[in-house]
Structure formats: C-alpha cells, structure tokens
N, C-alpha and C positions, 0 to 999 in steps of 0.2 A: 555500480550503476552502469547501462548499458551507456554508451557514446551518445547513440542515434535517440532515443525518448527521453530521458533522463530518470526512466524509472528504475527501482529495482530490479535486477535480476534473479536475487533470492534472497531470504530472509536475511543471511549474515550478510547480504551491502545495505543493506538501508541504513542508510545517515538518520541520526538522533535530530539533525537539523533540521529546522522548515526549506524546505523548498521555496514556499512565496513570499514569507514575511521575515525570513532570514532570523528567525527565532531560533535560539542555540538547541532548545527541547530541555529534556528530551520529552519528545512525541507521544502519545498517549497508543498503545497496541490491544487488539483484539480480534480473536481468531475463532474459526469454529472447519466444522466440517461436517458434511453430507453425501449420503449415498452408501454404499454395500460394498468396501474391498473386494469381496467374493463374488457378487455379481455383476455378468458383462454389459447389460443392457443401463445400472446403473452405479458406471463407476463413484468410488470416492476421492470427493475434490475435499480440497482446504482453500478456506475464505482466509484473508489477512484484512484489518485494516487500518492505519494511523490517520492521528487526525493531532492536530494541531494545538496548544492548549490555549496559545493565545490570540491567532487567527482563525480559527475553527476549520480551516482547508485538510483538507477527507478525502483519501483516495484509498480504494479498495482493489484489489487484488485476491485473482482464484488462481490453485496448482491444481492441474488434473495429471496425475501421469508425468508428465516433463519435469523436471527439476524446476524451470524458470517459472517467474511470477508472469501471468496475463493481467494487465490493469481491466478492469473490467469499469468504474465509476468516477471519476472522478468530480467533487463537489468543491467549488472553488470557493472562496470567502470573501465579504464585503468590501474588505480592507484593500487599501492598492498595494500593487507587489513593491516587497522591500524595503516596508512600512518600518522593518523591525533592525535591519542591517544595519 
C-alpha cells in the first residue's frame, strides 16, 4: 500500500483485509479490461475491484500503462468504520 492514500499500489499489495470494517476477508475480486493493445487512440486499461463481504465497501481501481493502480470509485458502506475490528 502506498503511505500517502492507503490504497493499493498493485495487485500483489492489497490486503485480503477490510479497510473500514476491519473484516479479516478475504475480499471478494473482480477484474476486466477495455480497449485495443494495438491501438494508440484506445489504449488497454484493466479494471480491478473488491468489495467487501460483510460491509459491502467497493473500491475500484484502473491500470492504464503504469504498473500502479489509479482508484478511480470508491463506494463506502452503511456501516460505521471498524464495526468489525
């Protein structure tokens, strides 16, 4: 995990953990990707996303190019943080 956000930096650091509800996991994953390797006007990204089994907290992440993960959504859950800890 990066210091500064505390999100992933790439697939292999993400914690099986919850983040909010401190639920051990592990995390439920799901991934896809879009776009044309071959073409420059539309590169191909990969989508990641876990979400949480027992707080339902969903944060998605796209790679374009760079190794590092961009969060791109993050959907937070009803529940108060650290419901689960």
């Amino acid at each position: 995990m990066t210091a500064d956000s505390g999100y992933p930096s790439d697939l292999s650091d993400h914690s099986s953990a919850c983040g909010w509800c401190g639920d051990a996991g592990p995390c439920m994953r799901a991934g896809g990707r879009q776009g044309n390797p071959l073409a420059k006007d539309n590169p191909l990204r990969w989508f990641v996303a876990y979400r949480c089994s027992y707080c339902q907290d969903t944060r998605v992440y796209e790679q374009a190019g760079a190794p590092d993960l961009k969060p791109i959504v993050h959907f937070k859950p009803m529940a108060p943080k650290g419901v689960r800890a």
